[in-house]
N, C-alpha and C positions, 0 to 999 in steps of 0.2 A: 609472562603476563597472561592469566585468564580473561581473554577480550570479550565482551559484550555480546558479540556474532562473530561469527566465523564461518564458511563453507566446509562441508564433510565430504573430501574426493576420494574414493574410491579406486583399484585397480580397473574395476571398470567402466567409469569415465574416462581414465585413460585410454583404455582401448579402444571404446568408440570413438573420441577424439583423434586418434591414432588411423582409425578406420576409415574415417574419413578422407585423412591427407595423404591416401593412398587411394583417392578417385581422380574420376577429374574433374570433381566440382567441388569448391571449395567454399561458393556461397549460391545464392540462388540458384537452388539443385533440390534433389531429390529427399536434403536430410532439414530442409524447411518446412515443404507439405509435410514429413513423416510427424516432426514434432507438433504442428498444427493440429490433423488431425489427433494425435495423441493428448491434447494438452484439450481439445474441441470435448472428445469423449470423458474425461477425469472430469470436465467441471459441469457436464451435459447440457454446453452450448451449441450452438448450429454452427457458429463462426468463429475458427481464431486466429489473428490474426497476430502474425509474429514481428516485432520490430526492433529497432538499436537499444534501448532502455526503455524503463516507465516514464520517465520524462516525455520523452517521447511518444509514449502509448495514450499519456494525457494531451497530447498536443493535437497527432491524429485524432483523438475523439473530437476534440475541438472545432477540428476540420472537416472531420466528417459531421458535426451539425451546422456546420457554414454558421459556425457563432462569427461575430465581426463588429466592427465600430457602432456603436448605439446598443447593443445588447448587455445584459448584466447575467454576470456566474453568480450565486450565491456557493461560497467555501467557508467550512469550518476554520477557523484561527487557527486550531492546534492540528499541525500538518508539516510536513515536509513545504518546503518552498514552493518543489514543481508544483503542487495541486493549484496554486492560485495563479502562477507564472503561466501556466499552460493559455488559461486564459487570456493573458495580457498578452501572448505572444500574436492573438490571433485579433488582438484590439477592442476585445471583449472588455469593458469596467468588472470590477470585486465587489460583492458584496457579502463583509465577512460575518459568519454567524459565530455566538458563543456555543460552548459546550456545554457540559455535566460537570461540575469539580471534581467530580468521585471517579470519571473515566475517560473524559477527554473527547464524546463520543456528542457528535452534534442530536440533540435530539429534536422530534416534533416540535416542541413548544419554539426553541431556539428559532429552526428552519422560519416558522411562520412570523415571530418577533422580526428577524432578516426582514422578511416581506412587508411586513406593516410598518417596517421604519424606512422604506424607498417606496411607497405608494404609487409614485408613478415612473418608475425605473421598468422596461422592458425586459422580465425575467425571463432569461433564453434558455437556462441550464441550472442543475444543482450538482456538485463533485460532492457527495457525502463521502466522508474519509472512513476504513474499517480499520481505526489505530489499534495497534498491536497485535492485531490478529483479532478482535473484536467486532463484531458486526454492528451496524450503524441505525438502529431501527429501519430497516428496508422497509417492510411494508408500509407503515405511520408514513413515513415521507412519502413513497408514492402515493400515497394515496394523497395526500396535499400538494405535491405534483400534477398528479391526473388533473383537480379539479384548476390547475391554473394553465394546464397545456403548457406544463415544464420539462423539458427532458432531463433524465437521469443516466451519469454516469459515475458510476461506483469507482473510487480509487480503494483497489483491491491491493494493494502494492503489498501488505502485510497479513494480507490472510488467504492466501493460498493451500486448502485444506480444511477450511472451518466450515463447519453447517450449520443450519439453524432450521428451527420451527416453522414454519407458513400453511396456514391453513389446512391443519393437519397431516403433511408432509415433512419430507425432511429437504430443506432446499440445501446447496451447494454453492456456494460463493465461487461466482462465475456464470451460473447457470442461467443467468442475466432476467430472472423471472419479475425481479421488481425494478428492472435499469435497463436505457437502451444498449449500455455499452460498461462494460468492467475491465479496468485496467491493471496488468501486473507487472513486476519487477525480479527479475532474475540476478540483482548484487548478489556479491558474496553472502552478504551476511542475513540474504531472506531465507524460505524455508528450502527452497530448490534454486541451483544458480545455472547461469550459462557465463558466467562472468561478468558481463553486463549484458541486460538481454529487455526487452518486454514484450507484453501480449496484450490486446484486446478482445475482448468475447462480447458476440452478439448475437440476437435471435435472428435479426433483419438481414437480409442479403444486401439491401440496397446499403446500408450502412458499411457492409464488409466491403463491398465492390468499391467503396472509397476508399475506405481503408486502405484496402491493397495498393490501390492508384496515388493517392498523396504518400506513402512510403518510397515510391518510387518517383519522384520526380516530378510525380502528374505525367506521367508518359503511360501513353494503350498506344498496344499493339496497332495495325491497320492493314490485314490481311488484305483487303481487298486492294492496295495502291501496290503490294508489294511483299516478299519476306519480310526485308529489312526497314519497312518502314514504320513510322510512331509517329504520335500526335500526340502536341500539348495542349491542353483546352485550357488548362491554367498553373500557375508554376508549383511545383510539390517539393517533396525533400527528399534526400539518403537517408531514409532509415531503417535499411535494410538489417537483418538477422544473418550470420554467417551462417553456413553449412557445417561449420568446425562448432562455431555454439548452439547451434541446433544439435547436434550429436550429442555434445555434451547435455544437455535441456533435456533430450529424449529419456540419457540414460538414468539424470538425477530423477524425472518423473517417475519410473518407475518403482522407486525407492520411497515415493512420496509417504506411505505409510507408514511406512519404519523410520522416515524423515519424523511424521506427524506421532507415532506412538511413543516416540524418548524424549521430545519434547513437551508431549502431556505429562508423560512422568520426570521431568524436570521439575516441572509447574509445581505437581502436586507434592514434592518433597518441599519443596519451598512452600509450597502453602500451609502444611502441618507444619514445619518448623519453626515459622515464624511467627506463628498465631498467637504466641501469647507475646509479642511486644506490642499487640494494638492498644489502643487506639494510637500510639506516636508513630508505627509502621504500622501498614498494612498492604497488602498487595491489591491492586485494583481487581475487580472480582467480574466475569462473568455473568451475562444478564442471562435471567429464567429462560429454558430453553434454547439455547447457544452452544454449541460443543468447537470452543476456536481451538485453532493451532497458532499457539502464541507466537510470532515473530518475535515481542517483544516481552520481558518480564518487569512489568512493573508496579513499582511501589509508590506507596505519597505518605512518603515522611514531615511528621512535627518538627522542625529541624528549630524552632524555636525550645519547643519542649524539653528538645534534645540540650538545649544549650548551644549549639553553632549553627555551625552554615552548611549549603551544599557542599560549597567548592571544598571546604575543610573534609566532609567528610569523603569526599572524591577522590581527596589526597590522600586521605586514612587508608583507603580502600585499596587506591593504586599501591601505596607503599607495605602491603601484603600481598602485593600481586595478583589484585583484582582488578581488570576495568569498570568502568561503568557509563555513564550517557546519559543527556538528558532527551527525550522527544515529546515535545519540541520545544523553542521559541515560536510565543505567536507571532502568527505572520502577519497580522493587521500590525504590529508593531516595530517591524523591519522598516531600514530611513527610506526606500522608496516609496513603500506602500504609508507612511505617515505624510510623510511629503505631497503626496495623491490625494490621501482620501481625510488628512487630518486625523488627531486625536480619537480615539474611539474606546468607548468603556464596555468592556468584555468582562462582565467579573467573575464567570466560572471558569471560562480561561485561565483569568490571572489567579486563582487561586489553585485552579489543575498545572498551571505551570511553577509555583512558587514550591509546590509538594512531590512533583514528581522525581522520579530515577528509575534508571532502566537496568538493573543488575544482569549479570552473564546466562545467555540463554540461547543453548545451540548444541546439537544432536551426538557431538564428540564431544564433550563433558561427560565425563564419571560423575557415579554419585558420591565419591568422594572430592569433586569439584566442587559439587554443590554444597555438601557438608562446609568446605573450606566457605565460602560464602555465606553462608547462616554460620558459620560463627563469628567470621567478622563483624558480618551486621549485628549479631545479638553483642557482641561486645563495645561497637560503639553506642548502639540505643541502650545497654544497659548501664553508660558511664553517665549518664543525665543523672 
C-alpha cells in the first residue's frame, strides 16, 4: 500500500540513534540542547523549545500565556483536534473561525467575523492553523491581532520548511516574526520526524523560560537551598523530549532540504498531471508569494460531478494500492464541542470539507509512485 505519509529513515538516523544509547544520557542530556539549538537556527528563532508531541507544544503555549477559565482562543474548524483541545485543556472557551473553501486556510475576514460574532467574549489568543504546509496569512492576522492585544500562536505542525514573503523579505515558518509562539510536530508522517516529538519557537525569553518549566513538571532548580533541591510554584507536566529522539530530530534536520526538494517535486508532477481534470479535481493551490513544503497533497474534488462519493472513491483508490485521507473533520462539529457551544454554521468549511482528499505525499515515493496515483485519479474523474 502507497500510504498518504510515511517517514524516510535513513542509515544515518540509525547511527545517531544508535550513538546515543551508547552515552549515558538517554534523555535530558546533551542531544536535547544540540537539536534545539539546531532546529532554533533552520527556522531563525531565539528559542526552541523541544517537547513529547505537538499536542503538547500546543498545550505548553497555552501555558505559557497563562490562557485560563474566562478567556477565549479563536481556531480555525478545519484543523487536527489538538489545535482547539489545547485550549480547552487549560479551561480556555473556542471560538471557531471559518476558512477559505478553496484552502482550508483561516483567513483575515474570517479571523475578524470570529470576533464580531463574540463582542464581548475576552479574546486571549488566536492558534491560526498553516494546513498542509500552507501558510495562514501571517501578517493580515497580526496585524488584527496587534490592534486587539491578541496573542498569536501559529500551529506550524505541517509546514516545517515553508517560506513566504513579508515585507520584502523572505520569512521562515518558525521565525515567530508575526507570532509569539510556533508550534511543531515530529509524527512519522510530517516533513522531519523524531517519532513522536514537538517544538516551540519563540522570540521572547520570558516565554521560553516557561516553556522549559511547564515541560518539566513546574520544577526549577534552587541552587541556593541546595544541589539537590527544586521548587514547585505551580503544577507542570512530563513533556520532556528523549535524547534517543533528539538524535534522531537532529539527524533528520539536517536532511531537511532534500526532505523539502522531492517533496516540491512530488507536488509539481502532480500539478501538471492533473491539470486538465479541473474544474472536477484540482489540487488546492499555493497563495502569491508562499514557497510551502507540503505535508499534505491536496485536492477538492466534484465528487458529485464525478457521479459518487468520497468514501467510494477511497475505496477505488485503496483497492489499487493507494491510500489516501481526509484533513480534516471540522472540529466545531465534533459531539463535544456541539454539545458546548451548539450548532454553528461554517459554510466555507463545510464546503472545503465536503471536497477535500489528501493523496500520497512523502520523500520516498518514485516518480513512478506518483505516475501510479495520477493514473488512478485520472481514471476515476475520467469515468464521470
Amino acid at each position: 500500500m502507497l500510504q498518504y505519509g510515511r517517514q524516510w529513515i535513513d542509515e544515518d538516523d540509525i547511527a545517531a540513534v544508535a550513538a546515543v544509547l551508547r552515552t549515558d544520557f538517554l534523555t535530558t542530556g546533551p542531544a536535547v540542547d544540540a537539536f534545539e539549538a539546531a532546529f532554533a537556527r533552520r527556522t531563525g528563532a531565539a528559542h526552541a523549545v523541544a517537547c513529547a508531541n505537538g499536542t503538547a507544544a500546543l498545550h505548553l503555549a497555552a501555558l505559557a500565556l497563562e490562557l485560563g477559565p474566562g478567556d477565549f482562543v479563536v481556531v480555525p474548524t478545519i484543523t487536527f483536534l489538538a489545535t482547539a483541545n489545547a485550549a480547552r485543556y487549560v479551561g480556555a472557551e473556542v471560538i471557531f473561525a471559518d476558512v477559505d473553501p478553496d484552502t482550508g486556510l483561516m483567513r483575515p475576514e474570517d479571523f475578524e467575523r470570529a470576533l464580531a460574532a463574540h463582542p464581548g467574549a475576552r479574546v486571549k489568543a488566536v492558534f491560526p492553523v498553516h494546513l498542509a504546509g500552507h501558510v495562514a496569512h501571517p501578517a493580515a492576522i497580526a496585524a488584527i491581532a496587534a490592534r486587539r492585544g491578541i496573542a498569536i500562536v501559529e500551529d506550524a505542525c505541517h509546514a516545517l520548511g515553508t517560506t513566504y514573503a513579508a515585507g520584502g523579505e523572505k520569512a521562515t515558518v518558525g521565525d515567530c516574526r508575526h507570532a509569539s509562539m510556533q508550534t511543531f510536530s515530529f509524527h512519522p508522517v510530517k516533513t522531519a520526524t523524531t517519532g513522536e516529538g514537538g517544538m516551540v519557537t519563540t522570540r521572547d525569553g520570558r516565554l521560553a523560560e516557561r516553556l522549559r518549566l511547564m515541560r518539566n513538571h513546574g520544577m526549577a532548580r534552587d541552587p541556593e537551598t541546595g544541589p539537590w533541591a527544586y521548587a514547585m510554584a505551580e503544577p507542570g507536566f512530563n513533556y520532556r523530549l528523549s535524547d534517543i529522539q533528539c538524535a534522531l530530530g537532529s539527524s533528520q534536520l539536517a536532511k531537511l532540504d532534500r526532505f523539502a526538494a522531492r517533496r516540491r517535486e512530488i507536488a509539481a508532477r502532480y500539478d501538471r498531471a492533473l491539470a486538465p481534470l479541473s474544474p472536477r479535481l484540482r489540487p488546492v493551490r499555493a497563495a502569491p508569494g508562499t514557497d510551502p513544503v507540503l505535508h499534505l497533497y491536496q485536492v477538492l474534488i466534484d465528487f458529485a460531478a464525478l457521479g459518487t462519493d468520497r468514501g467510494a472513491v477511497m475505496g477505488a483508490l485503496a483497492a489499487r494500492g493507494i491510500g489516501s485521507q481526509v484533513h480534516y473533520i471540522p472540529v466545531h462539529t465534533q459531539p463535544y464541542y456541539r454539545s458546548r457551544y451548539g450548532a454553528i454554521d461554517l459554510p466555507g468549511a463545510r464546503r472545503f470539507y465536503e471536497r477535500t482528499l489528501s493523496l500520497p505525499l512523502h520523500p520516498s515515493m518514485t516518480d513512478g509512485d506518483a505516475d501510479r496515483v495520477v493514473e488512478a485519479v485520472t481514471a476515476l474523474a475520467s469515468c464521470a
